[in-house]
Predicted model as a PDB file, atoms N, CA, C, CB and O in Angstrom, pLDDT in the B-factor column:
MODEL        1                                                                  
ATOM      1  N   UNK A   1       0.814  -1.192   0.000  1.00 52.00           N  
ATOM      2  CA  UNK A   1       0.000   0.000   0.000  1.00 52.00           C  
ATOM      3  C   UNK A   1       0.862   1.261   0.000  1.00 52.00           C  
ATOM      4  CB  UNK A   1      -0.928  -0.005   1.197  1.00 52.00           C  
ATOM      5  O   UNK A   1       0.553   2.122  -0.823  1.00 52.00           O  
ATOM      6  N   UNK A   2       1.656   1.436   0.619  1.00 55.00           N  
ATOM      7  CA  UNK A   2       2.902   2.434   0.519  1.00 55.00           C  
ATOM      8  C   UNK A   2       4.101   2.008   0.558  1.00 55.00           C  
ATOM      9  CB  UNK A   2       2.964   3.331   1.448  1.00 55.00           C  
ATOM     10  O   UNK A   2       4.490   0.979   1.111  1.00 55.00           O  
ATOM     11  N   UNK A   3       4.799   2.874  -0.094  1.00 60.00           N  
ATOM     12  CA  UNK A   3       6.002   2.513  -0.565  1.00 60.00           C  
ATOM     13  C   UNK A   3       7.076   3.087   0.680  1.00 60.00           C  
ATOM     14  CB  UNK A   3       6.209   3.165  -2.134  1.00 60.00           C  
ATOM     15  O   UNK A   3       6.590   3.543   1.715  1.00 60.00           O  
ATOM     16  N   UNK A   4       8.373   3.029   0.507  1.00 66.00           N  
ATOM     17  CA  UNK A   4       9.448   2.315   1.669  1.00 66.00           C  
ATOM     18  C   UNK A   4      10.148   4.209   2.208  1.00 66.00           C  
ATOM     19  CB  UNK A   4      11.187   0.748   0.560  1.00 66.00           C  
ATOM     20  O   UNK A   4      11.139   4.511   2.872  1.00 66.00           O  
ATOM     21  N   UNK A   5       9.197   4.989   1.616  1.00 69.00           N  
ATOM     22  CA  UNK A   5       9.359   6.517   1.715  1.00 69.00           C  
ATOM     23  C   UNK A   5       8.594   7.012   2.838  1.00 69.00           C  
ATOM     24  CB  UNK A   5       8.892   7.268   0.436  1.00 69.00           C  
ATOM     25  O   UNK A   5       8.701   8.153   3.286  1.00 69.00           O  
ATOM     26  N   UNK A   6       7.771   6.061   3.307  1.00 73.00           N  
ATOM     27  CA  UNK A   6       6.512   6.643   3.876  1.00 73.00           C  
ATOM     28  C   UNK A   6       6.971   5.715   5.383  1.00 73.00           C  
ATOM     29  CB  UNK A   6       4.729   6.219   2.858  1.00 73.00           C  
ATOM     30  O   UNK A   6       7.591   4.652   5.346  1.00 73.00           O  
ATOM     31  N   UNK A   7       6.462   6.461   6.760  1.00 75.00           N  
ATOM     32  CA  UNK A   7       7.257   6.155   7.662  1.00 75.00           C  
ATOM     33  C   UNK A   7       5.947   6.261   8.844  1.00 75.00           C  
ATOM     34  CB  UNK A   7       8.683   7.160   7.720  1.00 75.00           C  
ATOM     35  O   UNK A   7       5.488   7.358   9.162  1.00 75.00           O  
ATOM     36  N   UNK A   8       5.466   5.045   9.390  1.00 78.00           N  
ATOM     37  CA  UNK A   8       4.510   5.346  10.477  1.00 78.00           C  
ATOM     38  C   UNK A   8       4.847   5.025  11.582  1.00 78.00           C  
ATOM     39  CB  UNK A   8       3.387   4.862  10.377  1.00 78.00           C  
ATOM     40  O   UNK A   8       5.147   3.832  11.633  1.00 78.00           O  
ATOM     41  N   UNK A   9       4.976   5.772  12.895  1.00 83.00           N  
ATOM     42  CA  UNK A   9       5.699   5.421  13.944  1.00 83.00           C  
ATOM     43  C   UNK A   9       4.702   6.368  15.038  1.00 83.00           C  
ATOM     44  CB  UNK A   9       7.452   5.780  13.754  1.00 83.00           C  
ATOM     45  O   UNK A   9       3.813   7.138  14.672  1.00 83.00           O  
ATOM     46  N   UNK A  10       5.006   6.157  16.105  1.00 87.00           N  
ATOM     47  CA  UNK A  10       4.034   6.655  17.021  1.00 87.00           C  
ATOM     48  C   UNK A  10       5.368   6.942  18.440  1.00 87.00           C  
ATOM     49  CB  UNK A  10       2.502   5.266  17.323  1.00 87.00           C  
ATOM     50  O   UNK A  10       6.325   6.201  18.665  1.00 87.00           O  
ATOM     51  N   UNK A  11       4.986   8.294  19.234  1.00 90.00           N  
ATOM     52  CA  UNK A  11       6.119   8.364  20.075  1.00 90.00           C  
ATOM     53  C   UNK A  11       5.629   7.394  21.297  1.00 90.00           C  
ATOM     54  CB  UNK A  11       6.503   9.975  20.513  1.00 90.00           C  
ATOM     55  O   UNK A  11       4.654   6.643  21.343  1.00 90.00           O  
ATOM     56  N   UNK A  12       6.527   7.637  22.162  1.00 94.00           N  
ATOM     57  CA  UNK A  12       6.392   6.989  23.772  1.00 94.00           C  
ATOM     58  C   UNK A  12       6.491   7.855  25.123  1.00 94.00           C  
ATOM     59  CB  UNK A  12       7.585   5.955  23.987  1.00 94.00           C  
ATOM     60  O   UNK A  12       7.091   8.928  25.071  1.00 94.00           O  
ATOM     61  N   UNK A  13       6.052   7.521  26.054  1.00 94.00           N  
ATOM     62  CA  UNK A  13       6.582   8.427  27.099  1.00 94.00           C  
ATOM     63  C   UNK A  13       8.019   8.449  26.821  1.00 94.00           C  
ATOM     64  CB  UNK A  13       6.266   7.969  28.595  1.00 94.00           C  
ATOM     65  O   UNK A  13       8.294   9.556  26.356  1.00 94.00           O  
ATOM     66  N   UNK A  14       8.674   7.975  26.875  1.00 96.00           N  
ATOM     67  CA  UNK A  14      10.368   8.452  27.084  1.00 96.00           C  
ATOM     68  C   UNK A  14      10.580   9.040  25.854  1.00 96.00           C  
ATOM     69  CB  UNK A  14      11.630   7.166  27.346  1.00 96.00           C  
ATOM     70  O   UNK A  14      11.639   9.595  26.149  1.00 96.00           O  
ATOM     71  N   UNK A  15      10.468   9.224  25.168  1.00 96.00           N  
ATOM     72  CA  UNK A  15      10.352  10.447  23.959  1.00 96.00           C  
ATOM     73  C   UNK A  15       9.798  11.837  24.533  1.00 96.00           C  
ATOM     74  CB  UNK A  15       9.196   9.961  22.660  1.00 96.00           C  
ATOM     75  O   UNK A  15      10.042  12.838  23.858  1.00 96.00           O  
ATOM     76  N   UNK A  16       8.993  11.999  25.851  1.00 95.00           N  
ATOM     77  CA  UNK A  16       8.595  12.953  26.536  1.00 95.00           C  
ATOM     78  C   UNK A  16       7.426  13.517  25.605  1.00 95.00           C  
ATOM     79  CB  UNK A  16       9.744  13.873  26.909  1.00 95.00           C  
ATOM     80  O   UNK A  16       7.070  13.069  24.516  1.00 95.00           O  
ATOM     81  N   UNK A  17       6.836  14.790  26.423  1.00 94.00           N  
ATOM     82  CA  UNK A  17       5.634  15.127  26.275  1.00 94.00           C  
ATOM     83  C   UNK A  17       5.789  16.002  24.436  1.00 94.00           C  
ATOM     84  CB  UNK A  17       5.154  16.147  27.827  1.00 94.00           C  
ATOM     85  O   UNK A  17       6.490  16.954  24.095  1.00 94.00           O  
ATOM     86  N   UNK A  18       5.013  15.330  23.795  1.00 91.00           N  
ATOM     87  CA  UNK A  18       4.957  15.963  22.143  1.00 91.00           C  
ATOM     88  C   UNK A  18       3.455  17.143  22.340  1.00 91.00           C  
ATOM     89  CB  UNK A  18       4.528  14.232  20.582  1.00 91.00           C  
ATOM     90  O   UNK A  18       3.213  17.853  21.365  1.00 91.00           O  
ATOM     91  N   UNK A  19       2.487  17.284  23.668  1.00 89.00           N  
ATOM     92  CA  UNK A  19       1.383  18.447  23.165  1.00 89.00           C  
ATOM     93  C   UNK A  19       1.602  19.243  23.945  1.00 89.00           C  
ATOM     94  CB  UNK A  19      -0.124  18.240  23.119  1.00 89.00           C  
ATOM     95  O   UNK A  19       1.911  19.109  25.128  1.00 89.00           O  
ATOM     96  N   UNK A  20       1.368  20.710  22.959  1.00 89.00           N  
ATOM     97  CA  UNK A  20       1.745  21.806  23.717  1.00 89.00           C  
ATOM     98  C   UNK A  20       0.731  22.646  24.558  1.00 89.00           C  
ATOM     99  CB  UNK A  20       2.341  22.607  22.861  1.00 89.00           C  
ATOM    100  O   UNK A  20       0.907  23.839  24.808  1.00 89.00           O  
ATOM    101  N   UNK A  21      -0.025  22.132  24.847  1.00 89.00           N  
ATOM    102  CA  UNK A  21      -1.555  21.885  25.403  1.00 89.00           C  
ATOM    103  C   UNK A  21      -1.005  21.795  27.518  1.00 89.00           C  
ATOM    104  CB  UNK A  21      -2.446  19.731  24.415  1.00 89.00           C  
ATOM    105  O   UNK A  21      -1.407  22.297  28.567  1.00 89.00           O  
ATOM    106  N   UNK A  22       0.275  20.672  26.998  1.00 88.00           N  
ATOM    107  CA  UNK A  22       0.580  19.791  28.567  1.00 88.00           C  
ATOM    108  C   UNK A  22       1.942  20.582  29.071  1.00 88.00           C  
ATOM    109  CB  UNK A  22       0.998  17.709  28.347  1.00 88.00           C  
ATOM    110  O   UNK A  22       2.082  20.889  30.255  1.00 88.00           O  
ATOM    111  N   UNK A  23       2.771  20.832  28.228  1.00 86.00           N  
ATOM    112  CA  UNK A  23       4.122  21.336  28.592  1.00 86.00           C  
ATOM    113  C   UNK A  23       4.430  22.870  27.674  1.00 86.00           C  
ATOM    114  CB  UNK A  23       5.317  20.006  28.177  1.00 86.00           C  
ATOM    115  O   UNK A  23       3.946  23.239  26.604  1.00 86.00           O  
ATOM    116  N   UNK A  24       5.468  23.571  28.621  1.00 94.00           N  
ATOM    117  CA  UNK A  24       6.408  24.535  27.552  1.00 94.00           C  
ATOM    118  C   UNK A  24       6.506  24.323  26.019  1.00 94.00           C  
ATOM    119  CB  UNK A  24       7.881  24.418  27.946  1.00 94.00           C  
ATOM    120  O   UNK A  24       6.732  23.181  25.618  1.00 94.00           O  
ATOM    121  N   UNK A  25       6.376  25.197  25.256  1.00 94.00           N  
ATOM    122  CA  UNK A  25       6.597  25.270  23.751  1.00 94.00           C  
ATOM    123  C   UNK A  25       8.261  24.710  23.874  1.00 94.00           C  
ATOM    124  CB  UNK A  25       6.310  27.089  22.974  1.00 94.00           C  
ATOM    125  O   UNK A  25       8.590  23.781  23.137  1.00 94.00           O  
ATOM    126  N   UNK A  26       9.094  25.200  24.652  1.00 96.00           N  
ATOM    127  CA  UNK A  26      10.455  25.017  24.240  1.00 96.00           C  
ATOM    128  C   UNK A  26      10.642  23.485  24.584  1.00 96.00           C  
ATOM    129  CB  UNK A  26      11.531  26.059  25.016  1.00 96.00           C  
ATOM    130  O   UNK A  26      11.197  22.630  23.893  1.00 96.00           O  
ATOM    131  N   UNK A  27      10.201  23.385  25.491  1.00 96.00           N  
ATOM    132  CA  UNK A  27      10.191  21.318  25.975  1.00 96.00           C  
ATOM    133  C   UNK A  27       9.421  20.722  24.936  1.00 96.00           C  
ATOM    134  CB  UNK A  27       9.183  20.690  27.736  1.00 96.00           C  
ATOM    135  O   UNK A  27      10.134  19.761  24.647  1.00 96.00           O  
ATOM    136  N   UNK A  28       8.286  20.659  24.078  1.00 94.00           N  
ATOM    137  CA  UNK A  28       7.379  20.535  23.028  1.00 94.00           C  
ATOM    138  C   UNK A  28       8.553  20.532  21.917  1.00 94.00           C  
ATOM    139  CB  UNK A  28       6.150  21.771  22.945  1.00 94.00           C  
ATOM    140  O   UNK A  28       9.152  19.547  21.485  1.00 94.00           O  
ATOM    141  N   UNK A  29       8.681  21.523  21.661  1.00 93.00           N  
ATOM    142  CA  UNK A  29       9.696  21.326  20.253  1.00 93.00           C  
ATOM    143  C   UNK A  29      11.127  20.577  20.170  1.00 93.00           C  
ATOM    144  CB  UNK A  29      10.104  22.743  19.777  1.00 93.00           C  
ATOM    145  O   UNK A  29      11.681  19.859  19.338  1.00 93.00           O  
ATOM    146  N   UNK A  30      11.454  21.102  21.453  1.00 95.00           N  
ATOM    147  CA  UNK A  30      13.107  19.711  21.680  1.00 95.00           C  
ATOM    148  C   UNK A  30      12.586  18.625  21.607  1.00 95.00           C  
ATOM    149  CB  UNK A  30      14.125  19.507  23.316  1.00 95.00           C  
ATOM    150  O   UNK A  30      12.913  18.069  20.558  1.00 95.00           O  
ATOM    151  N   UNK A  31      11.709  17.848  22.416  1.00 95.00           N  
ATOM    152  CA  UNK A  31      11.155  16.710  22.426  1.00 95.00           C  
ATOM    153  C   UNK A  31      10.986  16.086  20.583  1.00 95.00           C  
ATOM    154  CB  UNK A  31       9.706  16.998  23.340  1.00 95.00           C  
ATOM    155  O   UNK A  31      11.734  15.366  19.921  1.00 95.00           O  
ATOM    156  N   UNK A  32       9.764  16.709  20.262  1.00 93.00           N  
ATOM    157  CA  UNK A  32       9.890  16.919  18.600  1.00 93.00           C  
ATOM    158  C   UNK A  32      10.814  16.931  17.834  1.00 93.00           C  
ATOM    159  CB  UNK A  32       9.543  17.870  18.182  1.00 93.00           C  
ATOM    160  O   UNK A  32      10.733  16.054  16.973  1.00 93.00           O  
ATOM    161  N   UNK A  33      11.894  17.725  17.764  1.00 93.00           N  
ATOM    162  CA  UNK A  33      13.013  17.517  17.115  1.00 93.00           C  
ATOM    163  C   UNK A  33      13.651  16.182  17.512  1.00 93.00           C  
ATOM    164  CB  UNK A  33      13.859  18.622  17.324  1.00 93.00           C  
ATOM    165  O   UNK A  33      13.623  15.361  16.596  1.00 93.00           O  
ATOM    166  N   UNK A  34      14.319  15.684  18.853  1.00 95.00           N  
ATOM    167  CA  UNK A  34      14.778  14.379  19.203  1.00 95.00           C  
ATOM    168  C   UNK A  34      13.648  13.164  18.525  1.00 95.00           C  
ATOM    169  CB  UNK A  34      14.886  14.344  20.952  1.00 95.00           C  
ATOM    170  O   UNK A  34      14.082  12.196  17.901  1.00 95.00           O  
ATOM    171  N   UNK A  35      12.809  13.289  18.656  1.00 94.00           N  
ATOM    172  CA  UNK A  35      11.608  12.084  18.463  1.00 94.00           C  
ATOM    173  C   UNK A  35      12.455  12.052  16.465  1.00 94.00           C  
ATOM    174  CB  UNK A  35       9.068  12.911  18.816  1.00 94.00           C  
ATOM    175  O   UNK A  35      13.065  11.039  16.122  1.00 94.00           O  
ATOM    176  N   UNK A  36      12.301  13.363  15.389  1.00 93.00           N  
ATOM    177  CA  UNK A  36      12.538  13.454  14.512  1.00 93.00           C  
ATOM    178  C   UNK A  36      13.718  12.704  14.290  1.00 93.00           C  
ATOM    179  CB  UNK A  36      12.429  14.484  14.298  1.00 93.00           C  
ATOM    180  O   UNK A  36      13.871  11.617  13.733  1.00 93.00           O  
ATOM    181  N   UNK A  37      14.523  13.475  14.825  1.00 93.00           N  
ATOM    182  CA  UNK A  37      16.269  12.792  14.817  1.00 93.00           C  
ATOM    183  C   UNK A  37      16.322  11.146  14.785  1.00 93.00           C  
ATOM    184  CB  UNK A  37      17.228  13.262  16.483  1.00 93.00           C  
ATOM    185  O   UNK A  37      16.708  10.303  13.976  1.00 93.00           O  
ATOM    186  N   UNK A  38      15.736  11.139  16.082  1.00 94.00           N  
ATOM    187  CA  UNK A  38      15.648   9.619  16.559  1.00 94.00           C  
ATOM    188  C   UNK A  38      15.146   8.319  15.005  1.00 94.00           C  
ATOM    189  CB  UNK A  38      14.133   9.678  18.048  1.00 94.00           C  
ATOM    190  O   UNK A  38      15.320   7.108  14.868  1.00 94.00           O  
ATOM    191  N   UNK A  39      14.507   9.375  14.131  1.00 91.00           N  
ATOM    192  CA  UNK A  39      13.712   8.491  13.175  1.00 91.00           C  
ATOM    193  C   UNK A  39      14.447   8.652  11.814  1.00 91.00           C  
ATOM    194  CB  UNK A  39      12.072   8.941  13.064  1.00 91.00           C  
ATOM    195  O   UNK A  39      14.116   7.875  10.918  1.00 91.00           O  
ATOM    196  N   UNK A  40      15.390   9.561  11.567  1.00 90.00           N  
ATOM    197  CA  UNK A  40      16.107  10.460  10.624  1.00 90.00           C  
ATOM    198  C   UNK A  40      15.195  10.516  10.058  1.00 90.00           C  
ATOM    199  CB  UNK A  40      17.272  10.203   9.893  1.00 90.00           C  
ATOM    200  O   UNK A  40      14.989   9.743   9.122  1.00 90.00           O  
ATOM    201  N   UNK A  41      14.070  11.728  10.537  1.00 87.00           N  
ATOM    202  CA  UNK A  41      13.551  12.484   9.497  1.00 87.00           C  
ATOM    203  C   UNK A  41      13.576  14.131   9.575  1.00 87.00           C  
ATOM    204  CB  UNK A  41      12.210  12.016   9.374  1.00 87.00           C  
ATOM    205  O   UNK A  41      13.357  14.945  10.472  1.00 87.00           O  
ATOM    206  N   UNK A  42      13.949  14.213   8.202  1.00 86.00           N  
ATOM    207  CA  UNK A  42      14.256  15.635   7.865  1.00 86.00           C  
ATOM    208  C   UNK A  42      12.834  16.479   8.634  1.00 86.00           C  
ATOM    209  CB  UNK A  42      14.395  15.844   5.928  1.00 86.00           C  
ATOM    210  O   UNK A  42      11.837  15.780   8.450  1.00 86.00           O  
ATOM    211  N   UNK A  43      12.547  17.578   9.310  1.00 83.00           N  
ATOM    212  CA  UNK A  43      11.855  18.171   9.523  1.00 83.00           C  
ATOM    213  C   UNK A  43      11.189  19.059   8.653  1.00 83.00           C  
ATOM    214  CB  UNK A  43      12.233  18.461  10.243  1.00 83.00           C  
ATOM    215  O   UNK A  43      10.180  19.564   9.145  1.00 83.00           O  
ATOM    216  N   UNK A  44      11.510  19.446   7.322  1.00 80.00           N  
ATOM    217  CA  UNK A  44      11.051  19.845   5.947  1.00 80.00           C  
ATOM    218  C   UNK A  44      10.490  18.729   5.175  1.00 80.00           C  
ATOM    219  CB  UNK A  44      12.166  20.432   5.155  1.00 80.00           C  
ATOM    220  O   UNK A  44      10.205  18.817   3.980  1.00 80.00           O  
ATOM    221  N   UNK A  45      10.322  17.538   5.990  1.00 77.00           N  
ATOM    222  CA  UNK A  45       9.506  16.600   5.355  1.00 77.00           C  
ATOM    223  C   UNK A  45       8.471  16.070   5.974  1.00 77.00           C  
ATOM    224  CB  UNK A  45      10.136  15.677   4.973  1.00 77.00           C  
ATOM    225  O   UNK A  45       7.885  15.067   5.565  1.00 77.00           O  
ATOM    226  N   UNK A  46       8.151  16.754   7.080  1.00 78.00           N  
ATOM    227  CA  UNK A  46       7.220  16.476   8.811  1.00 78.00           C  
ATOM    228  C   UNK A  46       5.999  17.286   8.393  1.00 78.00           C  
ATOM    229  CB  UNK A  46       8.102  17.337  10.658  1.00 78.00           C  
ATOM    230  O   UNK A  46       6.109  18.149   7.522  1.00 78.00           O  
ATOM    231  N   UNK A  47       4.821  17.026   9.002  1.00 76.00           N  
ATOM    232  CA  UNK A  47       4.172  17.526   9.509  1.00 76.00           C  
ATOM    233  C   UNK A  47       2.963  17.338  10.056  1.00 76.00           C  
ATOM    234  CB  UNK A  47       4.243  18.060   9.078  1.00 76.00           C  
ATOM    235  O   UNK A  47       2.230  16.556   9.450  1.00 76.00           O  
ATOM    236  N   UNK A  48       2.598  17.777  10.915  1.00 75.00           N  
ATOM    237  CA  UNK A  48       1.865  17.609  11.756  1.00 75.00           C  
ATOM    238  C   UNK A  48       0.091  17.891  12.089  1.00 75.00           C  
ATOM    239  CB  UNK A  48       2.579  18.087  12.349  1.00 75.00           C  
ATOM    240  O   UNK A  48      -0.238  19.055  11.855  1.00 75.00           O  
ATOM    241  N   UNK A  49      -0.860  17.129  12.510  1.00 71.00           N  
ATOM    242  CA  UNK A  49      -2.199  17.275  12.189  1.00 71.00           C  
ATOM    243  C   UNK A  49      -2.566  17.315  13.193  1.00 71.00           C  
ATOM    244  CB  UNK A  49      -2.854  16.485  11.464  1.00 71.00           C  
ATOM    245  O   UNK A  49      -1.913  16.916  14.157  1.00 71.00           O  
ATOM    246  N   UNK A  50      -3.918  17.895  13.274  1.00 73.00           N  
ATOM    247  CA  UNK A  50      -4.730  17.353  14.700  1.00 73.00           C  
ATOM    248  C   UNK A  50      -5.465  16.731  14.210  1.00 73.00           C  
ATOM    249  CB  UNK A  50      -5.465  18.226  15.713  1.00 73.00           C  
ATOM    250  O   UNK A  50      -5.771  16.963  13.040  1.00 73.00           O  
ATOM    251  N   UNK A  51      -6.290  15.234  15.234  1.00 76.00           N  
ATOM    252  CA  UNK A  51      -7.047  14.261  14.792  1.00 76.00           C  
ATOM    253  C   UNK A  51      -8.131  14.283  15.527  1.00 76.00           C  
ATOM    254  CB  UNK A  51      -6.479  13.094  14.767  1.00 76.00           C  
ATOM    255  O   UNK A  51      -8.148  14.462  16.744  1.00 76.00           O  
ATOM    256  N   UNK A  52      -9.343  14.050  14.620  1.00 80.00           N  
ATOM    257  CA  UNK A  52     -10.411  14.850  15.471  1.00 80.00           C  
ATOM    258  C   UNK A  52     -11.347  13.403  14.981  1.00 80.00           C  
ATOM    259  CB  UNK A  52     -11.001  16.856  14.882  1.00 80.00           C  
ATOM    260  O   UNK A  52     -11.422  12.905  13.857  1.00 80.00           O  
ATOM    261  N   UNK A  53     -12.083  12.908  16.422  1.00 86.00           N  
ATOM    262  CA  UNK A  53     -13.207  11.749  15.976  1.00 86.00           C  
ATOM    263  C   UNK A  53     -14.348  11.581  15.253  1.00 86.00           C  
ATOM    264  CB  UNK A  53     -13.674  11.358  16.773  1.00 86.00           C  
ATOM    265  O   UNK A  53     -15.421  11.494  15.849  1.00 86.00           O  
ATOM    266  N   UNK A  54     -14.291  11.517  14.005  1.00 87.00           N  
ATOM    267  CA  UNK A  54     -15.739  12.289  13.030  1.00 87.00           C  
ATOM    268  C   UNK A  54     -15.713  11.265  11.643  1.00 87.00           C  
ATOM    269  CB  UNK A  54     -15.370  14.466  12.373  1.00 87.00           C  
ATOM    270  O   UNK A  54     -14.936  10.345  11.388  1.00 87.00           O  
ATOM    271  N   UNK A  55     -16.799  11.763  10.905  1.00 90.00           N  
ATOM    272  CA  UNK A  55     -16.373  11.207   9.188  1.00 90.00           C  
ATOM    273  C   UNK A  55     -15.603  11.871   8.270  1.00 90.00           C  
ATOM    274  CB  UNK A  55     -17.509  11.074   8.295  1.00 90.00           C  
ATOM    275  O   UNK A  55     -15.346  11.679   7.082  1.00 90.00           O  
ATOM    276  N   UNK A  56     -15.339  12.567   8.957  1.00 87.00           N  
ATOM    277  CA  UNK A  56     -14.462  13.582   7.527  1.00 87.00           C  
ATOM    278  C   UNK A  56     -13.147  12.915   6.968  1.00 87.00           C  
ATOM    279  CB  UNK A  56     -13.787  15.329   8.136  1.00 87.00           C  
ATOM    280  O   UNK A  56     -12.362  12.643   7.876  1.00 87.00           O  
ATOM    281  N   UNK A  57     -12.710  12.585   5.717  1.00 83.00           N  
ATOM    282  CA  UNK A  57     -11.551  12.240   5.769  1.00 83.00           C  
ATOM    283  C   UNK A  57     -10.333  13.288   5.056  1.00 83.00           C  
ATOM    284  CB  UNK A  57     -11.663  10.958   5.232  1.00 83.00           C  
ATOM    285  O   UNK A  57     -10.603  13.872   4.007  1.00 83.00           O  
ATOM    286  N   UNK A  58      -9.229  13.432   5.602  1.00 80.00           N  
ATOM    287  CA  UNK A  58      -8.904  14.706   4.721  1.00 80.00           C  
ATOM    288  C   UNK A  58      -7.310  14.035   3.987  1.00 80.00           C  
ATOM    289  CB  UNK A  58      -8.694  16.471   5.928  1.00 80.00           C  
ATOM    290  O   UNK A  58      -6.838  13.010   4.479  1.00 80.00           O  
ATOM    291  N   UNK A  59      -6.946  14.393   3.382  1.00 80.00           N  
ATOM    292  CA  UNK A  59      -5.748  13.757   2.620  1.00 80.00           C  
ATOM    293  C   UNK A  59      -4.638  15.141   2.696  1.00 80.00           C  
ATOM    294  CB  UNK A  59      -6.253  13.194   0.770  1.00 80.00           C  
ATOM    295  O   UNK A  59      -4.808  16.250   2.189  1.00 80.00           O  
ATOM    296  N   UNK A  60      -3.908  14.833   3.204  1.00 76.00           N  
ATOM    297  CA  UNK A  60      -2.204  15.710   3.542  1.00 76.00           C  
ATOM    298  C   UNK A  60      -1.386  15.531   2.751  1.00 76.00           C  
ATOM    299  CB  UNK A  60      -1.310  15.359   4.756  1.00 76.00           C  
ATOM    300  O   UNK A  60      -0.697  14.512   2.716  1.00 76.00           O  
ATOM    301  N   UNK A  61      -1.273  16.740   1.747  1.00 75.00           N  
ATOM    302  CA  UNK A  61      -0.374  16.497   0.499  1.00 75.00           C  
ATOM    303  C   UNK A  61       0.068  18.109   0.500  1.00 75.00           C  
ATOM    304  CB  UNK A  61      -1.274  15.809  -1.116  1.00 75.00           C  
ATOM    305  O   UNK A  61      -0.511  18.974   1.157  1.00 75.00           O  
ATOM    306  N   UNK A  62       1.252  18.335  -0.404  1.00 74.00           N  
ATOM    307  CA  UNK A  62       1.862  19.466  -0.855  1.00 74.00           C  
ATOM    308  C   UNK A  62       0.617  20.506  -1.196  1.00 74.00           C  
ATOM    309  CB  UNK A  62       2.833  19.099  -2.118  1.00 74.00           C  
ATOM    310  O   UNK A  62       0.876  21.645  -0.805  1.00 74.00           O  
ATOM    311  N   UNK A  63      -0.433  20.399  -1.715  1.00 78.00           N  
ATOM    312  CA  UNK A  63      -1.304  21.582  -2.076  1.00 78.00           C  
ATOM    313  C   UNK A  63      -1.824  21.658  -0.858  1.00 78.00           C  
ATOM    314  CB  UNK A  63      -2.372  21.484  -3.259  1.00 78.00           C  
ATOM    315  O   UNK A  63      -2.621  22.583  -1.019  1.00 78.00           O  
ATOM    316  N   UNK A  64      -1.976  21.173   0.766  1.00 72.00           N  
ATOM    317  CA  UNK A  64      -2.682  21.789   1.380  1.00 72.00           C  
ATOM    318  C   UNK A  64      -1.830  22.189   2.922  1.00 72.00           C  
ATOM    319  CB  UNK A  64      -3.954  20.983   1.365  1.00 72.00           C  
ATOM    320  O   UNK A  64      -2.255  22.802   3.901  1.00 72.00           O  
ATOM    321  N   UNK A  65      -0.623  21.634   2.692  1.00 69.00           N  
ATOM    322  CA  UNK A  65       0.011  21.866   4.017  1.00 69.00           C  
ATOM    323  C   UNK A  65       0.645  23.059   4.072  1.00 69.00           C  
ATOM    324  CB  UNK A  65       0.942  20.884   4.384  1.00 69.00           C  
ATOM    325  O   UNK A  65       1.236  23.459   3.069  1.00 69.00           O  
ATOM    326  N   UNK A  66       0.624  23.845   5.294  1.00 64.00           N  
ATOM    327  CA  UNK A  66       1.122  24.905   5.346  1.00 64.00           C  
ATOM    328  C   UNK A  66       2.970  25.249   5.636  1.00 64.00           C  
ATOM    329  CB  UNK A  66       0.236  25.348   6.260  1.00 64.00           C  
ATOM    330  O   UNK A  66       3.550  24.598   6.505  1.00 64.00           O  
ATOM    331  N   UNK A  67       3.670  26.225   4.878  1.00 53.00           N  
ATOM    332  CA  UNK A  67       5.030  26.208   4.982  1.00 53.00           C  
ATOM    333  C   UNK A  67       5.135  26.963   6.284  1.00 53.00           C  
ATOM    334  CB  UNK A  67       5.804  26.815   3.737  1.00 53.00           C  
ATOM    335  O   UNK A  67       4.544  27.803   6.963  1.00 53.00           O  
ATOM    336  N   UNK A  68       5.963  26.379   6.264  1.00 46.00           N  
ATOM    337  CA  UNK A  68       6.560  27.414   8.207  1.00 46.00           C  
ATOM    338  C   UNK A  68       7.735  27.927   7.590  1.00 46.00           C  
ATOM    339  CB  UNK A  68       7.217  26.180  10.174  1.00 46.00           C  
ATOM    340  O   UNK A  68       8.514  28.629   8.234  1.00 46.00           O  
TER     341      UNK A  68                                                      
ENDMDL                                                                          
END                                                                             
């Protein structure tokens, strides 16, 4: 179904807190970056969604993600 580019992984507590909801922005983004590192993925190739319990399905591609 996908090819060997595509990378699904999920963090852990010892990866520390990833929402910025629970902790500091600056603890949030180190965490994030290490979790990245940890996976070698480029961070210009990341990004990130919120997941919300519903029918909608939405598809995350170059025409809709936003550049930082």
């Amino acid at each position: 179904m996908f090819n060997d580019e595509v990378l699904f992984t999920n963090s852990t507590t010892a990866d520390g807190n990833m929402g910025l909801q629970f902790g500091t922005e600056q603890d949030v983004l180190l965490n994030r970056r290490r979790f990245l590192e940890k996976h070698r993925i480029n961070p210009k190739n990341f990004c990130l969604m919120q997941c919300d319990h519903g029918e909608q399905i939405i598809v995350v591609n170059n025409d809709n993600v936003l550049a930082s």
